[in-house]
C-alpha positions as CSV (number, residue, x, y, z in Angstrom):
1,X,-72.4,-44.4,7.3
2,X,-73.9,-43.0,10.2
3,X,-77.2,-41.6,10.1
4,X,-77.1,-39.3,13.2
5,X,-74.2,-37.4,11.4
6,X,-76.3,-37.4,8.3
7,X,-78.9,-35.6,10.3
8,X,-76.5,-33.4,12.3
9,X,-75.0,-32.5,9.1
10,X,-78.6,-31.9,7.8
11,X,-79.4,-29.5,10.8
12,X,-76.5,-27.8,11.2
13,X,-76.0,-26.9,7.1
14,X,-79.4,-26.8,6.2
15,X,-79.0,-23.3,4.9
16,X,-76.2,-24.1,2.6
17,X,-77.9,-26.9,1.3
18,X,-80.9,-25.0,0.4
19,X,-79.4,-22.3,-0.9
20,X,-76.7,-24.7,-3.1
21,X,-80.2,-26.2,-4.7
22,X,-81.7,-23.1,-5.2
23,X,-79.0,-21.9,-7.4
24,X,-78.9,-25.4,-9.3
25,X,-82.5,-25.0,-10.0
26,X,-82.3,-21.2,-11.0
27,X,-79.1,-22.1,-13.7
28,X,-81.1,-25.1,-14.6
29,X,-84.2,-23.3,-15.8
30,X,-83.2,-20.0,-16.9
31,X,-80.2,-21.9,-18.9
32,X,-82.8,-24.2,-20.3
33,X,-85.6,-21.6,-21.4
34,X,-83.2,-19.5,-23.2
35,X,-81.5,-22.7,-24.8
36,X,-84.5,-23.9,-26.1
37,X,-85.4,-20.0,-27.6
38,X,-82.1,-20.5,-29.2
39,X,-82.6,-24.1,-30.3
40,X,-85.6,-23.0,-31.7
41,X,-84.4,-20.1,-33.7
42,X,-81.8,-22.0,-35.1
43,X,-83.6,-25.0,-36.0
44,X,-86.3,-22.9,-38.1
45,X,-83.1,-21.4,-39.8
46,X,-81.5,-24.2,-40.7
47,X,-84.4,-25.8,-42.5
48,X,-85.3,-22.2,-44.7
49,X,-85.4,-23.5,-48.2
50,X,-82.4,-22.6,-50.5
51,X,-83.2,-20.5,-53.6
52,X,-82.1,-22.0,-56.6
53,X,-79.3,-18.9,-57.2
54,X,-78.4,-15.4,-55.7
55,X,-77.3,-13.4,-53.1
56,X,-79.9,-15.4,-50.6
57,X,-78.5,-18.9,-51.3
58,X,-75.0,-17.6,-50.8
59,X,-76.0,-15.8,-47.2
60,X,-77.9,-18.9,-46.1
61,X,-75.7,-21.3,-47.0
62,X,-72.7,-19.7,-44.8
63,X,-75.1,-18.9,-42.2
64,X,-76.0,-22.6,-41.7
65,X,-72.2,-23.5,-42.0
66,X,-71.3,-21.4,-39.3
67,X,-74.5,-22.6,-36.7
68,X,-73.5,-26.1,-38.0
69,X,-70.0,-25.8,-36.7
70,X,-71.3,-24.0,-33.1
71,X,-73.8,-27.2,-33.1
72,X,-70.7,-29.6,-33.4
73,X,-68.5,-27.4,-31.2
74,X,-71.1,-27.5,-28.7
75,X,-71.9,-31.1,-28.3
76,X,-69.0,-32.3,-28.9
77,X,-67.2,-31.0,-26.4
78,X,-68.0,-31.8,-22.4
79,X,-69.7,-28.6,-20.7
80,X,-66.6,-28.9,-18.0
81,X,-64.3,-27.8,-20.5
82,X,-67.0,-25.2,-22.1
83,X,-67.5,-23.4,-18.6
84,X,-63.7,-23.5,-18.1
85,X,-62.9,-21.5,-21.9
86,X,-65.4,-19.5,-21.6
87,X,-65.1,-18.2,-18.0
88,X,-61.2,-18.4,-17.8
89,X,-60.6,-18.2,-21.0
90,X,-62.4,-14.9,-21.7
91,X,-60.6,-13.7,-18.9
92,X,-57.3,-14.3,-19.7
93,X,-57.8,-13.2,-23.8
94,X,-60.1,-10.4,-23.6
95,X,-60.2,-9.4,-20.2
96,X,-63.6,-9.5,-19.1
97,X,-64.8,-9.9,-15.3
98,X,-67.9,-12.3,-16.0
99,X,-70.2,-12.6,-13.2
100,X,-70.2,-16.4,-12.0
101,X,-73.9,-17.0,-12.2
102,X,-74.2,-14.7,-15.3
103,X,-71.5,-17.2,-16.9
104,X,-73.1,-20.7,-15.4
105,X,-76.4,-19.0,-17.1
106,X,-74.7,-18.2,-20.8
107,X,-72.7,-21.6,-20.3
108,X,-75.6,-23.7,-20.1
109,X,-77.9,-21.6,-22.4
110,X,-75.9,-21.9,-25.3
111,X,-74.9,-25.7,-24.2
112,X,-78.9,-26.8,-23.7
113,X,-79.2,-24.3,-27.2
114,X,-76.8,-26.4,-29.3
115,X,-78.9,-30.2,-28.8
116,X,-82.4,-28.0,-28.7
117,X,-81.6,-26.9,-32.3
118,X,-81.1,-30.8,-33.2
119,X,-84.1,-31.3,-31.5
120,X,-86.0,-28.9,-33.6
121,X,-84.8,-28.9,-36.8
122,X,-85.5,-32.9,-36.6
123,X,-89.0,-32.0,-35.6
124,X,-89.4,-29.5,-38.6
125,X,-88.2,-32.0,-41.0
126,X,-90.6,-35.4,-39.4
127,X,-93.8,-32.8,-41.2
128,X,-95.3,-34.2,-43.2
129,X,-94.4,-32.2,-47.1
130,X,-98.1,-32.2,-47.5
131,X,-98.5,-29.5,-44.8
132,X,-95.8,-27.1,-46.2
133,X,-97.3,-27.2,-49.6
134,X,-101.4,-27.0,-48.2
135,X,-100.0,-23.7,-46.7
136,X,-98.2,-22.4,-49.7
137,X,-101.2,-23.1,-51.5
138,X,-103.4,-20.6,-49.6
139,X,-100.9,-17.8,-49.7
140,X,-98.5,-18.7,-46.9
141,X,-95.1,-17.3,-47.2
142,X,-92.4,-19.4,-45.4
143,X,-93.0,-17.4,-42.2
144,X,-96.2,-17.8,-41.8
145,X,-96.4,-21.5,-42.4
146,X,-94.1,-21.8,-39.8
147,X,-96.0,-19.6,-37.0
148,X,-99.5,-21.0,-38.1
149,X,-99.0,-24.4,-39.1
150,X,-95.4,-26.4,-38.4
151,X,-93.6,-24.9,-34.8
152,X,-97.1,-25.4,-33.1
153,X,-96.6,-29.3,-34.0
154,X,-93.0,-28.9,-33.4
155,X,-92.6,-27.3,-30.0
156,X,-95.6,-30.2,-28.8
157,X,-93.5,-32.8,-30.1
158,X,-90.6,-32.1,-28.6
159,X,-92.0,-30.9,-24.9
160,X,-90.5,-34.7,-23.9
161,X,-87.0,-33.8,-24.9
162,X,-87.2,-30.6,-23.6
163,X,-88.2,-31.9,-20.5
164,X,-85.4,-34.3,-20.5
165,X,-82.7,-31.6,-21.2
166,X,-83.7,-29.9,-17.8
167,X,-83.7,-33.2,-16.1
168,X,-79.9,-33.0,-17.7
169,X,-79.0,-29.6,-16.8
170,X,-80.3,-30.2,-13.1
171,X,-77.2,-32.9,-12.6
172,X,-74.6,-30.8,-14.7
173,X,-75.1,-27.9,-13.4
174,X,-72.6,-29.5,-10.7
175,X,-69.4,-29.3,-13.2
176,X,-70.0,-25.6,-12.6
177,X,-68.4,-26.0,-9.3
178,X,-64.9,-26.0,-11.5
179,X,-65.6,-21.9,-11.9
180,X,-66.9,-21.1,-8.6
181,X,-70.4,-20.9,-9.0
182,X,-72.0,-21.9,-5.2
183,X,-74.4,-24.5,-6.7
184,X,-75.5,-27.8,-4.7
185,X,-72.4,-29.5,-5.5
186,X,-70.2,-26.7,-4.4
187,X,-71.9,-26.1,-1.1
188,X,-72.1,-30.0,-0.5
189,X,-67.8,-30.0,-1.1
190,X,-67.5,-26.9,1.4
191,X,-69.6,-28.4,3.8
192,X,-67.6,-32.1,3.6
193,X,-64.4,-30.0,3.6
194,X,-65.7,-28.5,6.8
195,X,-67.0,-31.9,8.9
196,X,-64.4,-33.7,6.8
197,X,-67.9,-36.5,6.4
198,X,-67.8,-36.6,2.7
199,X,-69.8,-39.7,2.5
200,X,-72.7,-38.1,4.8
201,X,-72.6,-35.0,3.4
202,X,-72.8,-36.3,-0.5
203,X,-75.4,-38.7,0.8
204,X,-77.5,-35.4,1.1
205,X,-76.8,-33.6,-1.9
206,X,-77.8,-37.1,-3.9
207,X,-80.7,-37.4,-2.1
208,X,-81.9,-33.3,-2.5
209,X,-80.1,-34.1,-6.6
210,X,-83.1,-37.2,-6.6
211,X,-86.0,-35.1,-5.0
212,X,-85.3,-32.4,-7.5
213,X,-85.3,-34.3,-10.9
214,X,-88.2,-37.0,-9.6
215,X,-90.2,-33.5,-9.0
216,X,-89.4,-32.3,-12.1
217,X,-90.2,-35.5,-13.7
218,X,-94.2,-35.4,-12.2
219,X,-94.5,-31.8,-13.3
220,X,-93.4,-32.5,-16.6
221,X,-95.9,-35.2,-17.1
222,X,-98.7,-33.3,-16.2
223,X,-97.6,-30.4,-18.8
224,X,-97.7,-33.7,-21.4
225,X,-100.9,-35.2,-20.4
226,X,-102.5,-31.7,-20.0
227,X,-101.6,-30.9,-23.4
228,X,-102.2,-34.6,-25.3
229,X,-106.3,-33.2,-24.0
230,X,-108.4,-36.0,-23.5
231,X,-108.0,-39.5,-24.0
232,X,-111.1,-40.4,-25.4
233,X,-113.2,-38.5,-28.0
234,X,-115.8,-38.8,-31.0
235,X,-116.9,-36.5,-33.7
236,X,-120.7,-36.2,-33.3
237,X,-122.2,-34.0,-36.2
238,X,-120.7,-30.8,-36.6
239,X,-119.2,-30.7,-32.6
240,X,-116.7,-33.2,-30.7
241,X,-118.2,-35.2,-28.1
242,X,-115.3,-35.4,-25.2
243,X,-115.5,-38.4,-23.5
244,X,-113.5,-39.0,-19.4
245,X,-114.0,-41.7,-17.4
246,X,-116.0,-39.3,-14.5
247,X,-117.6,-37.1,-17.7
248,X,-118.8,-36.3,-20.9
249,X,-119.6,-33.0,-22.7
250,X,-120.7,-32.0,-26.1
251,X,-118.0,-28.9,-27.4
């Protein structure tokens, strides 16, 4: 490998590289907030109590057959093929046009939304019983234990897997290539195709692929740690006395 052509490659596709990890970033985090909204609404589905008989049993119970079988389809299948049946295949069996970015978006959304709903639902269930019948006890419909007491818990719980599904759908996000979309990977294989210096040129996009998820990484940790609150603490009468290495103050 020769690093002047790494840097002549750098200089003279900067623009393409840049604007290949912009797009990976944008699918990446659009595609993994809305997966996690629909992780989370299926997860709090899929864990509503079933009434003993009726109409509601009946409803639920096919409702949490069919998001069962979307949650198996989902992860069971590689996103590669996903992005191909649902851009091409769409296409071909219902004729619609779909936007490339618009469809690397809905492909990882509803990919990322399939593992967040495991993730969920298996945060749901770790509460403890205790805190689902303490709620019922005081009035709390099902709803409302969930707002006020359980999916605050939850969605702190599983900020780490969250964060580790981004990290995820950073690197995918290059299978995309297989529909067009003019992500890192796709700019990196136009740019090799170009200078015909494949090794150089994927030498960069591993090395922008790297800074990307390591950055991710450190902001992601900071969200944790900011939210775990301080390390140290003691309760002193009726207040909580804080205590940091540099200071301590009386709440």
């Amino acid at each position: 490998m020769s690093f002047e052509w790494v840097l002549k490659i750098l200089v003279e596709n900067w623009p393409m590289f840049l604007r290949g990890a912009g797009i990976t970033l944008l699918i990446a985090i659009i595609g993994t907030g809305l997966g996690a909204i629909i992780g989370l609404l299926i997860g709090i589905i899929r864990t509503i109590p079933l009434p003993e008989r009726g109409m509601k049993r009946t409803v639920l119970k096919i409702v949490n057959a069919i998001l069962g079988v979307y949650i198996e389809i989902f992860r069971g299948t590689p996103m590669i093929v996903q992005a191909m049946v649902i851009f091409y295949g769409t296409a071909l069996a219902f004729g619609l046009d779909m936007d490339r970015i618009f469809a690397a978006i809905l492909i990882v959304s509803i990919n990322t939304g399939a593992y967040m709903a495991e993730f969920v639902r298996g945060g749901i269930v770790s509460i403890d019983k205790g805190q689902y019948e303490a709620a019922q006890a005081i009035g709390m419909n099902h709803f409302q234990t969930m707002t006020n007491v359980i999916l605050p818990q939850v969605i702190r719980n599983i900020i780490p897997a969250t964060g580790n599904q981004f990290i995820i759908n950073i690197k995918d996000t290059s299978v995309l290539n297989v529909i067009s979309v003019t992500e890192l990977y796709f700019q990196t294989k136009s740019i090799a195709g170009n200078n015909f210096k494949y090794f150089e040129s994927f030498f960069i996009a591993s090395l922008i692929y790297l800074f990307l998820t390591l950055t991710s990484t450190i902001i992601l940790r900071y969200i944790e740690r900011r939210l775990d609150g301080p390390a140290n603490y003691q309760m002193v009468g009726n207040s909580v006395k804080v205590t940091n290495k540099e200071t301590s103050t009386n709440l």
